[in-house]
C-alpha positions in Angstrom: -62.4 -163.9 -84.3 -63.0 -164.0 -80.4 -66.3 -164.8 -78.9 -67.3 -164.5 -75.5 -70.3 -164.8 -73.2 -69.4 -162.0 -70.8 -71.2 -158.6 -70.7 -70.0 -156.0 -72.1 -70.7 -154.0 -68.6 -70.1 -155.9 -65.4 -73.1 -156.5 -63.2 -71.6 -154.8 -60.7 -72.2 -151.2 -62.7 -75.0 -152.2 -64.2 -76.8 -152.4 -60.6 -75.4 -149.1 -60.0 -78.0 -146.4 -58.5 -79.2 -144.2 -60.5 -77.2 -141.0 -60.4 -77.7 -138.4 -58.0 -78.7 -135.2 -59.6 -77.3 -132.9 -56.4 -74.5 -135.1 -56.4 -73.1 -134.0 -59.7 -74.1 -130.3 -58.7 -71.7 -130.5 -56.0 -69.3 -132.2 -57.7 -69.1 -129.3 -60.6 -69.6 -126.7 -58.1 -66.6 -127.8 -55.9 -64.2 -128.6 -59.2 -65.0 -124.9 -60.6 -65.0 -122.9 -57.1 -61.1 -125.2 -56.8 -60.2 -123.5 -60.1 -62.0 -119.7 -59.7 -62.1 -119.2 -56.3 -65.4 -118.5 -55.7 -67.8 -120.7 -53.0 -69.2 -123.7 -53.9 -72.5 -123.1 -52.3 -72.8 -119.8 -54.5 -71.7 -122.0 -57.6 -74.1 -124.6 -56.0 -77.1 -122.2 -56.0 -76.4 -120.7 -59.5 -76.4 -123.9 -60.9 -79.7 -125.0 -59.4 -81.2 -121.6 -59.9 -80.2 -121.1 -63.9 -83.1 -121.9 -65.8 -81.5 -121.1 -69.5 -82.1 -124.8 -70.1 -85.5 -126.2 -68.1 -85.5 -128.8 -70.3 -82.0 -130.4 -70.6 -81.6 -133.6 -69.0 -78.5 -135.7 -67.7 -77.3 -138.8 -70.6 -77.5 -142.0 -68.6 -75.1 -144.5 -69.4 -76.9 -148.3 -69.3 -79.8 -149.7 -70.3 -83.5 -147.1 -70.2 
């Protein structure tokens, strides 16, 4: 059996900021505008404006 005393995340992600919320916007508007063709602010704003789901929230990796 192996035993160790390091974490099981490094320190240096568990610092980590918190995720940006705009930044993950961008970052699914730009990778679906790559593969339809459409503009990323237009995805941008759709995805901002689309309230089917007011109350779904990002899963956070790392302790609460």
């Amino acid at each position: 059996m192996l035993s160790s005393t390091l974490p099981l995340v490094p320190d240096l992600l568990a610092a980590a900021p918190a995720v940006d919320l705009r930044r993950i916007i961008r970052a699914v508007a730009s990778s679906t505008a790559i593969e339809t063709g459409q503009a990323i602010q237009e995805l941008e704003n759709q995805l901002l404006s689309d309230g089917r789901f007011p109350a779904l929230e990002l899963a956070v990796s790392g302790p609460a």
